[in-house]
C-alpha positions as a Markdown table, in Angstrom:
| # | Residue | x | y | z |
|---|---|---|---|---|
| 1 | Unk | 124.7 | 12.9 | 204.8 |
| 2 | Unk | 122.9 | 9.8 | 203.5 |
| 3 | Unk | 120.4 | 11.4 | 202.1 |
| 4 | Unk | 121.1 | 10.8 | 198.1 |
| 5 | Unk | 121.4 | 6.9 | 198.8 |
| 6 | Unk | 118.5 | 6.9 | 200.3 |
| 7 | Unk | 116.4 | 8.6 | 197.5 |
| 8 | Unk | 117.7 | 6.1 | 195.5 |
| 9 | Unk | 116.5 | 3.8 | 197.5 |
| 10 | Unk | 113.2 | 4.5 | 197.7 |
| 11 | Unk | 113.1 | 5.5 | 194.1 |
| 12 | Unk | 114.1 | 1.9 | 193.4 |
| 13 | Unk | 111.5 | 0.1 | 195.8 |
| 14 | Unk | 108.9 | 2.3 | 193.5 |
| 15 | Unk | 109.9 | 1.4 | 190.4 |
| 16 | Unk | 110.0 | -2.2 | 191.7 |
| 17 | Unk | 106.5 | -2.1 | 192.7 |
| 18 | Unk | 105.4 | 0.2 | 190.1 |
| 19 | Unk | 106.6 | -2.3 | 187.3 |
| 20 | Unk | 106.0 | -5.5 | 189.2 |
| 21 | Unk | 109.3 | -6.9 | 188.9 |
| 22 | Unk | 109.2 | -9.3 | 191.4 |
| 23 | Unk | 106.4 | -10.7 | 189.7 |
| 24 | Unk | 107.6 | -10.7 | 186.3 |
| 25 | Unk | 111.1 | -12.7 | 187.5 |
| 26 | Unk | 109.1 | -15.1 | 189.3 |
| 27 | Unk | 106.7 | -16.0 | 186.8 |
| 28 | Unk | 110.1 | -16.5 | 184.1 |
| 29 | Unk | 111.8 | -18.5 | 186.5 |
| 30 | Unk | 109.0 | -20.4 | 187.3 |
| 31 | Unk | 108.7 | -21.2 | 183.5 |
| 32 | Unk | 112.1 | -21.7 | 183.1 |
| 33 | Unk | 112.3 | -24.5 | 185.8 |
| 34 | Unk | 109.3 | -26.3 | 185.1 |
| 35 | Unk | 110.1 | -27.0 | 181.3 |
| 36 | Unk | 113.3 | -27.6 | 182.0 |
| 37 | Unk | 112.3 | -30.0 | 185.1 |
| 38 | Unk | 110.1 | -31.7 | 182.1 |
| 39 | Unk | 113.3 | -31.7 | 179.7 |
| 40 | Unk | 115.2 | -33.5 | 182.3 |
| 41 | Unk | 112.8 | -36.2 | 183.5 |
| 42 | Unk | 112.4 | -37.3 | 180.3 |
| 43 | Unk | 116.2 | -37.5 | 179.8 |
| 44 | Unk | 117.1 | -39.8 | 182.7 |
| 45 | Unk | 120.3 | -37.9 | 183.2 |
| 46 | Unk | 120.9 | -37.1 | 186.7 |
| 47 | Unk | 120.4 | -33.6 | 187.2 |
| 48 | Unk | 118.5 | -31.6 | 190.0 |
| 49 | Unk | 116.9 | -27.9 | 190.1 |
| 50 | Unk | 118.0 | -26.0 | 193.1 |
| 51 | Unk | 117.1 | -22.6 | 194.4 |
| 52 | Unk | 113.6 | -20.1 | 193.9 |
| 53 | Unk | 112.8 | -19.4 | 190.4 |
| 54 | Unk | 114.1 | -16.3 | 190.4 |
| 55 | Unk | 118.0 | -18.4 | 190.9 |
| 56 | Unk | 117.9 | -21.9 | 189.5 |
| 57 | Unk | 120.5 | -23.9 | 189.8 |
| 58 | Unk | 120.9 | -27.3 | 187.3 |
| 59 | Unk | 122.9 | -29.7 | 190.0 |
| 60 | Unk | 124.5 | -33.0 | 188.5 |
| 61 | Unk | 124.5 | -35.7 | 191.6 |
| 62 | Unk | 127.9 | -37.3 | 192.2 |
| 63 | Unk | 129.1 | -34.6 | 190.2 |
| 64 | Unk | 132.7 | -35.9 | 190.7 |
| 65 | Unk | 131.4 | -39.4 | 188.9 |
| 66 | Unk | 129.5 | -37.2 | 186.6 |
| 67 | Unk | 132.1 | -34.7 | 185.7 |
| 68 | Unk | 132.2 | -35.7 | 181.7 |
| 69 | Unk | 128.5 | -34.9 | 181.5 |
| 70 | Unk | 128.9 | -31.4 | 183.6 |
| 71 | Unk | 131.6 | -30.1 | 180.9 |
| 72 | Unk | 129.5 | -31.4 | 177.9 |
| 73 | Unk | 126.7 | -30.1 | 178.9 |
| 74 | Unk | 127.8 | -26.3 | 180.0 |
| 75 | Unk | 129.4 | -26.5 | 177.2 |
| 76 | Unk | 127.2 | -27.2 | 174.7 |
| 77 | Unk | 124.7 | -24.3 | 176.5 |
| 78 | Unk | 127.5 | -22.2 | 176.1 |
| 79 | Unk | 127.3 | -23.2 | 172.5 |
| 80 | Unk | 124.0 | -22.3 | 172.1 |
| 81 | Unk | 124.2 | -18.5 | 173.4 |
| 82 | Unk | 123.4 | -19.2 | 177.0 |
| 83 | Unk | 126.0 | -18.6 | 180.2 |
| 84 | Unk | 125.1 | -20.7 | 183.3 |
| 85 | Unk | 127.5 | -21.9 | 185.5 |
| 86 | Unk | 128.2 | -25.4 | 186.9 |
| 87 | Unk | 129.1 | -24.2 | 190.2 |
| 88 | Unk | 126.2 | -20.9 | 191.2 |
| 89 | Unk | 122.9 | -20.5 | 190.5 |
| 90 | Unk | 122.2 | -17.9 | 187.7 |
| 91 | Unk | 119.7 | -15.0 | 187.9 |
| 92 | Unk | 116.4 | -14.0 | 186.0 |
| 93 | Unk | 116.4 | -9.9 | 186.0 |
| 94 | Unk | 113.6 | -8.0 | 185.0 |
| 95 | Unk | 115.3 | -7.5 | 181.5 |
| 96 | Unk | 114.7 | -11.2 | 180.9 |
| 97 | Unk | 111.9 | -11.4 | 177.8 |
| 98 | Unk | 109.8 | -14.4 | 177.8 |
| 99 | Unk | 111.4 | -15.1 | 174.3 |
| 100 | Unk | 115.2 | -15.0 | 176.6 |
| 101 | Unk | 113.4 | -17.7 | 178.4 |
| 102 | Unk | 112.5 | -20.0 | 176.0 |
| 103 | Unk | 115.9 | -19.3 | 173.5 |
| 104 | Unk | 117.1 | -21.0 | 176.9 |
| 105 | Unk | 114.8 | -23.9 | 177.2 |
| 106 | Unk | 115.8 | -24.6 | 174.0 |
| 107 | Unk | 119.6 | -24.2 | 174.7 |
| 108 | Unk | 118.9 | -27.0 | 177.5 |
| 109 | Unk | 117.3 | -29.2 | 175.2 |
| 110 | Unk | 119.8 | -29.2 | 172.7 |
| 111 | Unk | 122.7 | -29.6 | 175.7 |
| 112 | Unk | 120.7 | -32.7 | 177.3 |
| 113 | Unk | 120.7 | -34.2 | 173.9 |
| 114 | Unk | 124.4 | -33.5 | 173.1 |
| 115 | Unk | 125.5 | -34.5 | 176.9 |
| 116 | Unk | 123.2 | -38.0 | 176.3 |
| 117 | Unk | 124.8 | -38.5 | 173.2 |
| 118 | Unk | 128.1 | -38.2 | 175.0 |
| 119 | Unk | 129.1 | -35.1 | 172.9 |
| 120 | Unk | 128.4 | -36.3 | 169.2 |
């Protein structure tokens, strides 16, 4: 009676091989974190990455002292075209380009800068 689900299933675990998707989200993420990781360091503001690359999470310690420069800088990423949020880690899909990946490095860059700058 589970027959149809289970095509599915299978069909999907192809395609998933077939296009090396697992692959191709790693390999984003991965890029994502480490220029971003870069972006940060040089910054000095206190934020971590948490989770695989395929689910990065940007993490503000003592987030309740911090709280001014979580809002500025979602924000000002939200201003720039690019959704994460504060409180879960966000997702690379196999839709992702590499271009989606660095329109998004760039969004960071621009939100440390505006968060440093204490929203001017």
């Amino acid at each position: 009676s589970n027959s149809l689900g289970m095509v599915a299933a299978l069909k999907t675990i192809e395609i998933i091989e077939r296009d090396s998707v697992i692959k191709h989200i790693w390999n984003l993420g991965s890029k994502l974190i480490d220029e971003v990781r870069a972006i940060i360091n040089e910054s000095g503001l206190p934020i971590e990455i948490h989770g695989p690359p395929p689910m990065p999470f940007f993490y503000f310690k003592n987030k309740a002292e911090n709280q001014k420069m979580v809002n500025l800088f979602y924000t000002a990423l939200i201003r720039h075209g690019v959704l994460m949020s504060p409180h879960h880690h966000s997702y690379i899909s196999f839709r992702h380009s590499n271009d989606d990946i660095m329109y998004t490095i760039t969004a960071v860059k621009k939100a440390v800068e505006f968060t440093k700058n204490g929203g001017f």
